[in-house]
C-alpha positions as CSV (number, residue, x, y, z in Angstrom):
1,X,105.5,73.3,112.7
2,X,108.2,74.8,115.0
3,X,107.5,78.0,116.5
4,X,109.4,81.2,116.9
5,X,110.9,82.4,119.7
6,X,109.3,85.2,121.5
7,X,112.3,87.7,120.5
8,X,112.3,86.2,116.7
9,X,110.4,88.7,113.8
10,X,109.2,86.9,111.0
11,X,110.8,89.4,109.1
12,X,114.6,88.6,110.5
13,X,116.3,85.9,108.4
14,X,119.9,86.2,109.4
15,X,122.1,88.8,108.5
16,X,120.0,91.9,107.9
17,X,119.7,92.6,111.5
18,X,123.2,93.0,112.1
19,X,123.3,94.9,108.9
20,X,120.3,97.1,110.2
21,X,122.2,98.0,113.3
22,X,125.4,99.0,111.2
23,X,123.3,101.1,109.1
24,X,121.2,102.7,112.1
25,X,124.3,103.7,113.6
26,X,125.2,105.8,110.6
27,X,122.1,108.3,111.5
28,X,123.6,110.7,113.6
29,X,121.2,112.6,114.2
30,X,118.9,112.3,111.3
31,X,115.4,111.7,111.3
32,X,114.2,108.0,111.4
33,X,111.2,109.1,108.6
34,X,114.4,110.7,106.8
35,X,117.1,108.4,106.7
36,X,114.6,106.1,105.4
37,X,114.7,107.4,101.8
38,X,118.4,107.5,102.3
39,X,119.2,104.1,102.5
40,X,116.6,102.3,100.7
41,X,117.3,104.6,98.2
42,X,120.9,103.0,98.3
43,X,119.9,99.6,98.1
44,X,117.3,99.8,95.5
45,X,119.9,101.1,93.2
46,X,122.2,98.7,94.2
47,X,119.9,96.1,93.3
48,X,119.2,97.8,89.8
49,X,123.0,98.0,89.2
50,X,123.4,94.1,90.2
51,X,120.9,93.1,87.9
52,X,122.2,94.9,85.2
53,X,126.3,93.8,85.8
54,X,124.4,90.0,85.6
55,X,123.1,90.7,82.5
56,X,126.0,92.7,81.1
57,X,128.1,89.8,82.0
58,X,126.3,87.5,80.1
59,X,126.3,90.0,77.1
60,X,130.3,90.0,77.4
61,X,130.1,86.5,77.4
62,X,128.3,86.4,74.2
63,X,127.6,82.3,74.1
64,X,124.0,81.1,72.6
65,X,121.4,83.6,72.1
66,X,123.8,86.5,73.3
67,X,126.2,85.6,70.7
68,X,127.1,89.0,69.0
69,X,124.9,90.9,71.1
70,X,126.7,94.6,72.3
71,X,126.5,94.8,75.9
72,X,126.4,98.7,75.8
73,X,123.6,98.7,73.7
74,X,120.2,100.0,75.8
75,X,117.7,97.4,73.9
76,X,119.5,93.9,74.9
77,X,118.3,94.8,78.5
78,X,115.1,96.2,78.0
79,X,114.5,93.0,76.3
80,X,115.5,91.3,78.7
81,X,113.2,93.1,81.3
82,X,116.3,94.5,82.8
83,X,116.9,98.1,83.4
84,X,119.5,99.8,82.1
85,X,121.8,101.6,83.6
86,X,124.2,103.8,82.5
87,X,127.5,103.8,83.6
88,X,127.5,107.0,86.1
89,X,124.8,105.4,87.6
90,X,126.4,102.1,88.5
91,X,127.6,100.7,91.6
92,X,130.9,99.7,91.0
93,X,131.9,103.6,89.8
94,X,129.5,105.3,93.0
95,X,131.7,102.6,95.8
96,X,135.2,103.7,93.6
97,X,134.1,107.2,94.7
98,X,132.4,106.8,98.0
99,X,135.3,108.8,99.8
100,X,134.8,111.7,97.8
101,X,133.4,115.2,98.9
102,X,131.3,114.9,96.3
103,X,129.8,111.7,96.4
104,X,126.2,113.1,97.4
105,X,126.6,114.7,94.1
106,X,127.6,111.4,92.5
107,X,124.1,109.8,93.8
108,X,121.8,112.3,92.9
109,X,123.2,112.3,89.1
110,X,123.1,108.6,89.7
111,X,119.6,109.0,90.2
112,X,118.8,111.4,87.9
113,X,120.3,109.2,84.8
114,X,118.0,105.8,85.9
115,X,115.3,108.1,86.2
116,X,115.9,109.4,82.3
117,X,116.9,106.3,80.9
118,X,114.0,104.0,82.4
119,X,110.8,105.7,82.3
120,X,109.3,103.3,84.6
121,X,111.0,104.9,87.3
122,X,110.4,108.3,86.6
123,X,109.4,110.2,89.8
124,X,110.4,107.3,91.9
125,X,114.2,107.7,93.2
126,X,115.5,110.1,95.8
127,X,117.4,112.9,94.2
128,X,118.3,115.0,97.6
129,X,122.7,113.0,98.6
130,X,123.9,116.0,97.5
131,X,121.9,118.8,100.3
132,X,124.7,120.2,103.0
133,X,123.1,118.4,106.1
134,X,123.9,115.1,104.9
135,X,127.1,113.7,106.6
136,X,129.1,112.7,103.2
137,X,131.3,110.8,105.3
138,X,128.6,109.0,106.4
139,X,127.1,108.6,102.9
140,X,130.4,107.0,101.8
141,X,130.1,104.5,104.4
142,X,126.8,104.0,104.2
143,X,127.6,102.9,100.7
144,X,130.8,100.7,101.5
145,X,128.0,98.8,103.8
146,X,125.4,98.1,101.0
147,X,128.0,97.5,99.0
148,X,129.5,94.6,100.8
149,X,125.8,92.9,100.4
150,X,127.3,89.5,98.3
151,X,126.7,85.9,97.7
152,X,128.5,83.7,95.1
153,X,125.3,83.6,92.4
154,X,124.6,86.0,90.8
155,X,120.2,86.0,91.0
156,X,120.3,85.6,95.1
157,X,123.0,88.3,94.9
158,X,120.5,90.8,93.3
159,X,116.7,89.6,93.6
160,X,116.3,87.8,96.6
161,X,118.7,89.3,99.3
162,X,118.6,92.5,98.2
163,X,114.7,91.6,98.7
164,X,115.2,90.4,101.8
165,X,117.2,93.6,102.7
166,X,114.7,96.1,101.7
167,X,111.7,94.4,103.5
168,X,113.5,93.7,106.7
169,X,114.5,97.6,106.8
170,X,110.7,98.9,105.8
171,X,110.0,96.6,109.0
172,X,112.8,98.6,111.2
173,X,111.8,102.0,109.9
174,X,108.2,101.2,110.9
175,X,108.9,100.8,114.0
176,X,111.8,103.8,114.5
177,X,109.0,106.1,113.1
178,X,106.2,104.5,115.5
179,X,103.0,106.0,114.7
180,X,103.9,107.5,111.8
181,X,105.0,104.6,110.2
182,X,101.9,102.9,110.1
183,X,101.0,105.6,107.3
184,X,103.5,103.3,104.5
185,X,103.7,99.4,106.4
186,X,101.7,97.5,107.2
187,X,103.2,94.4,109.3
188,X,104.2,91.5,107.4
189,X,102.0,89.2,109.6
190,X,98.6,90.8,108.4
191,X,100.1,90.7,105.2
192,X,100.0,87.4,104.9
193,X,96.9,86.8,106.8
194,X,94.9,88.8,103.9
195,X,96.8,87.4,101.7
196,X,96.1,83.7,102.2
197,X,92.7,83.9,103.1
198,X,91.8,86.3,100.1
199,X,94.5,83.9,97.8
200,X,94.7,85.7,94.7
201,X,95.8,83.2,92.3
202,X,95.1,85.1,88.9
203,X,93.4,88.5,88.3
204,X,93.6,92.1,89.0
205,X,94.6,93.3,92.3
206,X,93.7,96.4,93.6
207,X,95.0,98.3,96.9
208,X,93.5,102.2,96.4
209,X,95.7,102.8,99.8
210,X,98.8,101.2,98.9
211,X,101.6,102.5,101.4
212,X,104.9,100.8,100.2
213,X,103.3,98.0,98.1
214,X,103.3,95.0,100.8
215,X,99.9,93.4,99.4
216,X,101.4,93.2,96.4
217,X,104.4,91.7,97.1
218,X,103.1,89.2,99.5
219,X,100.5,88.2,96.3
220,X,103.7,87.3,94.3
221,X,104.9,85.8,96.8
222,X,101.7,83.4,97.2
223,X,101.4,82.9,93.1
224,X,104.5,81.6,93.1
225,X,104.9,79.4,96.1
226,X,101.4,78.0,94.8
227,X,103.3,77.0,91.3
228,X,101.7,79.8,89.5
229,X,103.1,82.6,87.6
230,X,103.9,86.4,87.9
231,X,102.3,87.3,85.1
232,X,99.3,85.6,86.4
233,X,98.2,89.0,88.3
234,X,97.6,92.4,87.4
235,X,99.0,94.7,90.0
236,X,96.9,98.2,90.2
237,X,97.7,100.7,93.4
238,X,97.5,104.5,94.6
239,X,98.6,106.5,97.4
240,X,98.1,110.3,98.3
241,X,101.9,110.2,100.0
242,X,104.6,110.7,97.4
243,X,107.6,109.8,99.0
244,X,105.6,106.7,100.3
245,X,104.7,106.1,96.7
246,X,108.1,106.2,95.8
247,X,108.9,103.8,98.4
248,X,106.3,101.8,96.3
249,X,107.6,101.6,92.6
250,X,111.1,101.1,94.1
251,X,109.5,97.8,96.1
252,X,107.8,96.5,93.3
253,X,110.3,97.3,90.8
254,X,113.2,95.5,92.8
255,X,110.9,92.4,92.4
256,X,110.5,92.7,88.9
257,X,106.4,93.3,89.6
258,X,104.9,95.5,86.8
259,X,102.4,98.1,88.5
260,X,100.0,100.3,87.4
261,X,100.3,103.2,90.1
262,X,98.8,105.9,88.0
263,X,100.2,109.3,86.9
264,X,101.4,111.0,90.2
265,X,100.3,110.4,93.9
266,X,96.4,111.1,94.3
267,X,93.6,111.1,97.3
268,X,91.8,108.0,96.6
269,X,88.0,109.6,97.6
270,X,89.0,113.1,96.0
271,X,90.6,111.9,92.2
272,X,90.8,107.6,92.4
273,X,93.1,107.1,89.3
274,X,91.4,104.0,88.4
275,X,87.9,104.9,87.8
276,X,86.9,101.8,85.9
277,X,88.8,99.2,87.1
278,X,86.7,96.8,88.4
279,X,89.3,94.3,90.6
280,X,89.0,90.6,91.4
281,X,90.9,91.3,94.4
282,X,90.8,94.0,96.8
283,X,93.4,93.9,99.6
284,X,93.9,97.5,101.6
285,X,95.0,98.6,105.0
286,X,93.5,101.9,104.1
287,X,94.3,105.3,107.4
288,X,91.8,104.2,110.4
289,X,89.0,106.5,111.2
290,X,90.2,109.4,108.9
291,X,88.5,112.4,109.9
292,X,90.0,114.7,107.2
293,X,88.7,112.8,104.1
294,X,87.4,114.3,100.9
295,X,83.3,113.6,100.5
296,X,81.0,114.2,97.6
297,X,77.8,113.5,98.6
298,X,76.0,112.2,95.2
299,X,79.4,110.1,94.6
300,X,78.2,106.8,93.2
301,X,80.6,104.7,95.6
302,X,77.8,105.5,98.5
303,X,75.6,102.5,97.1
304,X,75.2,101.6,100.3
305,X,74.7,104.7,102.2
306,X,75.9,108.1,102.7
307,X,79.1,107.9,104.8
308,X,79.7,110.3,107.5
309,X,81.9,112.9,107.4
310,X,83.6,112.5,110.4
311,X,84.8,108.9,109.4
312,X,86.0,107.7,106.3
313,X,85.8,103.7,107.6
314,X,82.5,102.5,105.2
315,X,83.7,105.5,102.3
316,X,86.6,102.8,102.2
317,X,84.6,99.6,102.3
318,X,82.2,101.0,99.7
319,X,84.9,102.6,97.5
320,X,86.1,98.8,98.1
321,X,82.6,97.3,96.5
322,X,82.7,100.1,94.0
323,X,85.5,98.7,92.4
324,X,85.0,94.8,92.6
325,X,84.4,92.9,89.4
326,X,80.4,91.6,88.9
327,X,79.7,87.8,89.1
328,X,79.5,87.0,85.2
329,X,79.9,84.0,82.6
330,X,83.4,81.9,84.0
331,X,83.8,84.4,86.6
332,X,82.3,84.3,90.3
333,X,82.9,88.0,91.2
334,X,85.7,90.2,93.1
335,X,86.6,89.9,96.5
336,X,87.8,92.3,99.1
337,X,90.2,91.7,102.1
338,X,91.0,94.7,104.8
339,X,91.8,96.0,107.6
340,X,89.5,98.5,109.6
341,X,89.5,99.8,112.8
342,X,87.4,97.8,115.5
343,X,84.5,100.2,115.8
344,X,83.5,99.8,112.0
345,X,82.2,96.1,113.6
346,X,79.3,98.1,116.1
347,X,79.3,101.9,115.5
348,X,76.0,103.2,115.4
349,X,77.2,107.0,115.2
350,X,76.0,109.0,111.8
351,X,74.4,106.3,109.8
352,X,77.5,104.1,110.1
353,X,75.1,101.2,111.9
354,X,71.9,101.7,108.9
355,X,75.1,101.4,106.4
356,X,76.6,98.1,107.7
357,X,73.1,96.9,107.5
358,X,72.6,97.4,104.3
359,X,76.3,95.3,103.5
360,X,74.6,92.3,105.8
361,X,71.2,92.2,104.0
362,X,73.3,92.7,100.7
363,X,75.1,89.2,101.9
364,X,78.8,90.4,100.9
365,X,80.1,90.0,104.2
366,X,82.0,86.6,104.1
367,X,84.1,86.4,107.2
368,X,85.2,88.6,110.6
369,X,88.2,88.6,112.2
370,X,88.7,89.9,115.2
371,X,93.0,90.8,115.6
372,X,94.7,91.4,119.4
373,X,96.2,94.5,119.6
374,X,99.8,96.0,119.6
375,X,100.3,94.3,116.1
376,X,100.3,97.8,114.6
377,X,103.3,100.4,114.6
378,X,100.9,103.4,114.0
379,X,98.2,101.8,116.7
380,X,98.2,100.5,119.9
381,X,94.4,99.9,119.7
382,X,93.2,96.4,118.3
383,X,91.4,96.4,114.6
384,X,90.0,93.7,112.6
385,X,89.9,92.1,109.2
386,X,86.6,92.4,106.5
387,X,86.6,90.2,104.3
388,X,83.6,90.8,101.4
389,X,82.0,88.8,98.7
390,X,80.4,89.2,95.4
391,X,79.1,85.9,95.5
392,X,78.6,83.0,98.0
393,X,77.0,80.6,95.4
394,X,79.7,80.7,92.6
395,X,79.7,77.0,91.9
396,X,83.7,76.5,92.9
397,X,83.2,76.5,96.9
398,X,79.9,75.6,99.3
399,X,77.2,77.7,98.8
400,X,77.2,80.4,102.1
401,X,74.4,82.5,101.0
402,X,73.0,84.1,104.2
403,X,76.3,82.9,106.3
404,X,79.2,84.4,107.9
405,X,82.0,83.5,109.8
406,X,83.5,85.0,112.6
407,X,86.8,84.1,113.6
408,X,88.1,85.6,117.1
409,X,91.9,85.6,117.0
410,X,92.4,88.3,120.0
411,X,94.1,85.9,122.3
412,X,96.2,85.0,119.7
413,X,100.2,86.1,118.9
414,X,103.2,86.8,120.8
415,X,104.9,89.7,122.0
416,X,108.1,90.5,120.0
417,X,109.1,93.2,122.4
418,X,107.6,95.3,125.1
419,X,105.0,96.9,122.7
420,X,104.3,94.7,119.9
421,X,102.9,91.5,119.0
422,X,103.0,89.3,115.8
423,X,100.7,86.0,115.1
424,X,103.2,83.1,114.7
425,X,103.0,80.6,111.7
426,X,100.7,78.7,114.1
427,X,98.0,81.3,114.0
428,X,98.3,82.3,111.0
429,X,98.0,78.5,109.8
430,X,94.9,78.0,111.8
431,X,92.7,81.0,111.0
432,X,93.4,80.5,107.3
433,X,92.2,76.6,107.3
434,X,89.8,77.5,109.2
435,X,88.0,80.1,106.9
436,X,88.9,78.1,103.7
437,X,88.0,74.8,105.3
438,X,84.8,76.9,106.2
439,X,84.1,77.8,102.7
440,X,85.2,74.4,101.4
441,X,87.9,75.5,99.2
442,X,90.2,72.9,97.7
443,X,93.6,75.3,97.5
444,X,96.2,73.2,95.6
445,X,99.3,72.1,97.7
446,X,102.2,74.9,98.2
447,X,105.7,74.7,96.8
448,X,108.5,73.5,99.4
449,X,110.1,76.3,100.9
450,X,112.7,77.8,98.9
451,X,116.2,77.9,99.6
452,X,118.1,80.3,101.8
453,X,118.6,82.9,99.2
454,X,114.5,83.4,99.8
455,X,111.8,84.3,102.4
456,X,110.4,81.2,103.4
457,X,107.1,81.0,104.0
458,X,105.3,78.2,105.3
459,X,102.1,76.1,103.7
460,X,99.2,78.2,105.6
461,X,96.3,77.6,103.0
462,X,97.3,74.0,102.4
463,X,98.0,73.3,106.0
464,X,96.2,69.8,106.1
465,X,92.5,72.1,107.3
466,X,89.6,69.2,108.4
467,X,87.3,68.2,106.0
468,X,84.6,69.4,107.5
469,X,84.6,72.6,108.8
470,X,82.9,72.7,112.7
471,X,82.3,76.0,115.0
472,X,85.1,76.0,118.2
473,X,83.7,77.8,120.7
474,X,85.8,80.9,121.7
475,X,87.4,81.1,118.6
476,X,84.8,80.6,115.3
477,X,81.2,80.8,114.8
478,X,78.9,80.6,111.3
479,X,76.2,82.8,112.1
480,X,73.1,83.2,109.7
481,X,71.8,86.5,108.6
482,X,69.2,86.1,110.9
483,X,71.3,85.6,113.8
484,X,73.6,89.0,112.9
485,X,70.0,90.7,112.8
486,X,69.3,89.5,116.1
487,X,72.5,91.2,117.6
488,X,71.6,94.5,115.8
489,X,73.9,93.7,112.6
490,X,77.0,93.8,114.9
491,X,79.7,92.3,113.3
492,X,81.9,91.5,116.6
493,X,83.1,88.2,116.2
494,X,82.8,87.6,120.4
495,X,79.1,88.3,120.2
496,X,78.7,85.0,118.1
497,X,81.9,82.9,119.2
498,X,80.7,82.5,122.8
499,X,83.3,81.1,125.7
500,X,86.1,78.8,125.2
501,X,85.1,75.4,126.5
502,X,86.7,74.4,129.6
503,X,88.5,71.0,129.4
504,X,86.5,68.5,132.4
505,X,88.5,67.0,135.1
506,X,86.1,63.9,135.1
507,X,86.1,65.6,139.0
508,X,82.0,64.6,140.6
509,X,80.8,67.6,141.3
510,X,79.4,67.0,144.4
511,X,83.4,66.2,145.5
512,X,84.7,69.6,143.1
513,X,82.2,71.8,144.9
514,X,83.1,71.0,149.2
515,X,87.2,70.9,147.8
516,X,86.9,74.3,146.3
517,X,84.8,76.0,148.9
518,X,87.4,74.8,151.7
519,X,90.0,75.9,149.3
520,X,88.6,79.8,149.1
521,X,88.1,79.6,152.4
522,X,91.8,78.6,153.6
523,X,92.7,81.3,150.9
524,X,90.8,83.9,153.4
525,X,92.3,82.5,156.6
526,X,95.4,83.4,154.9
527,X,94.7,86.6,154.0
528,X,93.5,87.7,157.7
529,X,96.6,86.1,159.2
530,X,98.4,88.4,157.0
531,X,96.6,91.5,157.6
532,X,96.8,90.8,161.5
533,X,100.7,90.4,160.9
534,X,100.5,93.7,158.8
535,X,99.2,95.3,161.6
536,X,101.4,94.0,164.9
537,X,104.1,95.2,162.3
538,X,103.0,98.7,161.7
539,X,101.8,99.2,165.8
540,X,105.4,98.1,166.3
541,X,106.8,100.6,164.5
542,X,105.1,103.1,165.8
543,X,102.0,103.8,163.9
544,X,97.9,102.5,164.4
545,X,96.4,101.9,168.0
């Protein structure tokens, strides 16, 4: 497997960088956070509009199955999963008009009309082209570019590019906004790494802290390269933020991924909109050490212990339990995947330590992952990866009942620029064979790549992992219960891990030992020649005795 160049992002397929930068410098002066909603705005309708011109082509056409059909009619498309769109709202009438004073106008009716005719997207589109601060000029650009987004067929021309387009910009605005944009992306590299370690084939998936929807799309993405189908998951999701939300049903909807977001934008811990779902799969990167959190104390998520109020870490990892199917008849239970902050692993602090106690004697805790840091936008500080089970003994896998693993991936990735990193296919291949060689999984082989028209993604779960899974000092342990008990139920995977080994020279010690003692020693001769010279030097010029 080749790897990337240090200045290569996994999310950077080609073109779309050089279409980011053309966009970017269409800002002006507008916000990063706002401009965001702007353009993916843009491009989500452009998508909608594409998909509908391929359809309406075919209805035009009228050969086989469309024969007779009336391509104005509103039913052929919903039929045909397709959304319609009427024709103020299409693409081909906004770019005829882009140069118009009133084009902001023209995109917020636009808007309005896909909103009313699709009730799927109700509350979903941005409806604010037409305010006085935004540059119209601009705007008509803005749409020229987007516009000029075209390939010869007509499905890479709307699905997968304009795909590629809108996850390659969530990436960019994540990083404009910095901190602030960890609050709706999480990076496409711990995607994945969830993703294929959790591998949710078929089931209910569940993200209560869903930011733009990239654990869902990321589990389409693994379904199908794994020669399932969409319809093999159920997507369920919730976030407090309602333009971030928005972001969401645009993200999924562009894919053609039903979702079951709720009725509006909710707190999770205050009103969860899915109170009896119970989830095969749980995969969150819910806000790290959220201070201002809603807590009921008798809620009866806190199976496990009353979490403090100061930090909403294990209200997430037990609203997470809460909501993960039971073992049963033909089923082996739910499991969770996340991302938490690194203290959750050790923190003692308001009952935090009795609580993560309670989830080890429990035995739900499958596997640790310790991450490096700068892989974040919103956080510089390094954070790890839970990964929970309802059952270890389910009759499919090895049974780990009183095991985890602990993986420590700290060392691994590669800086991308000055301030952040991302794990390469390479680590991202090894940690997952490791954990699913670990629990002795047999994952079916992944589809080849896909074409250019695509996001390829390379065979991680199926990467060839050994048949029989062995600890590597520095980098994975299986500890028992016992042995986490020992370490006062600290889940830091370097307590357990221990040191790399050291590759032997075959050097006799008793020649290693006299070569490196004369070595430190010429290595101090050195240093007081140099101080001496330091000193003539300075006396020289004037200064010491």
């Amino acid at each position: 497997m080749a790897r990337k160049s240090k200045t290569e992002s996994t999310a950077n397929l080609g073109f779309e960088q050089k279409l980011w930068s053309a966009a970017d410098k269409l800002r002006n002066n507008m916000d990063a956070a706002e401009y965001k909603h702007v353009v993916l705005g843009l491009i989500f309708l452009k998508y909608i509009s594409d998909s509908f011109e391929e359809h309406h082509t075919k209805l035009i056409a009228g050969e086989g199955e469309y024969a007779g059909a009336n391509p104005e009619d509103k039913d052929e498309y919903l039929a045909a999963n397709v959304f319609w769109v009427p024709k103020e709202a299409r693409w081909s009438f906004l770019q005829a008009n882009a140069k118009l004073p009133t084009i902001g106008k023209l995109v917020d009716d636009a808007m309005v009309a896909l909103e009313r005719d699709n009730p799927r997207l109700k509350g979903s589109l941005n409806k604010n082209y037409g305010r006085a601060d935004l540059d119209k000029n601009r705007l008509g650009e803005l749409i020229d570019l987007i516009g000029s987004i075209q390939l010869a067929d007509a499905a890479s021309r709307s699905k997968d590019l304009l795909g590629r387009v809108f996850e390659y910009f969530l990436t960019q605005f994540a990083s404009a906004e910095g901190k602030n944009g960890g609050q709706f992306y999480t990076p496409s590299c711990v995607v994945r790494l969830l993703v294929e370690m959790v591998a949710p084939y078929k089931g209910r998936i569940y993200d209560p802290a869903c930011g733009s929807g990239g654990m869902f799309v990321q589990s389409e993405k693994f379904v199908e390269s794994h020669g399932g189908k969409l319809g093999d998951i159920s997507v369920y999701g919730q976030e407090s933020n309602p333009t971030t939300r928005r972001l969401a049903i645009m993200n999924l909807a562009l894919r053609g991924i039903e979702a079951d977001f709720g009725s509006e934008n909710a707190d999770t811990f205050r009103r969860p909109l899915h109170p009896d779902l119970r989830a095969d799969f749980v995969l969150a990167n819910p806000p790290f050490n959220d201070s201002d959190w809603f807590r009921k104390d008798d809620d009866v998520r806190w199976q496990y212990g009353v979490p403090p109020k100061g930090n909403a870490n294990f209200a997430w990892v037990q609203h997470f339990i809460h909501h993960l199917a039971p073992p049963s008849a033909g089923s082996s239970g739910g499991m969770a995947g996340f991302v938490l902050a690194n203290g959750s692993m050790s923190s003692n602090q308001s009952g935090e330590g009795e609580i993560r106690k309670a989830l080890i004697e429990a035995d739900l805790v499958d596997c640790m992952v310790a991450l490096p840091g700068q892989l974040f936008y919103s956080t510089q500080i390094p954070v790890c990866l839970w990964f929970l089970t309802r059952s270890k003994n389910d009759g499919k896998r090895r049974d780990r009942r009183k095991e985890t693993l602990f993986i420590d991936a700290r060392k691994m990735g590669t800086l991308i620029d000055r301030v952040h990193r991302e794990l390469t296919e390479e680590d991202l291949a090894k940690i997952v064979s490791t954990y699913h060689s670990w629990r002795g999984d047999d994952l079916p082989q992944r589809r080849g790549e896909r074409g250019e028209g695509t996001i390829k993604t390379q065979n991680l779960s199926a990467s060839a992992p050994p048949r029989e899974y062995s600890d590597i000092p520095g980098f994975c342990k299986s500890a028992t219960t016992t042995e986490i008990a020992a370490h006062g139920h600290v889940l830091t995977p370097g307590r357990y891990v221990g040191a790399e080994e050291v590759e032997d020279d075959g050097e006799p010690f008793e020649e290693k030992m006299p070569r490196l003692i004369a070595e430190l020693n010429s290595q101090f001769a050195e240093s007081a020649r140099l101080e001496q010279s330091i000193k003539a030097n300075l006396k020289g010029l004037g200064y010491g005795g």
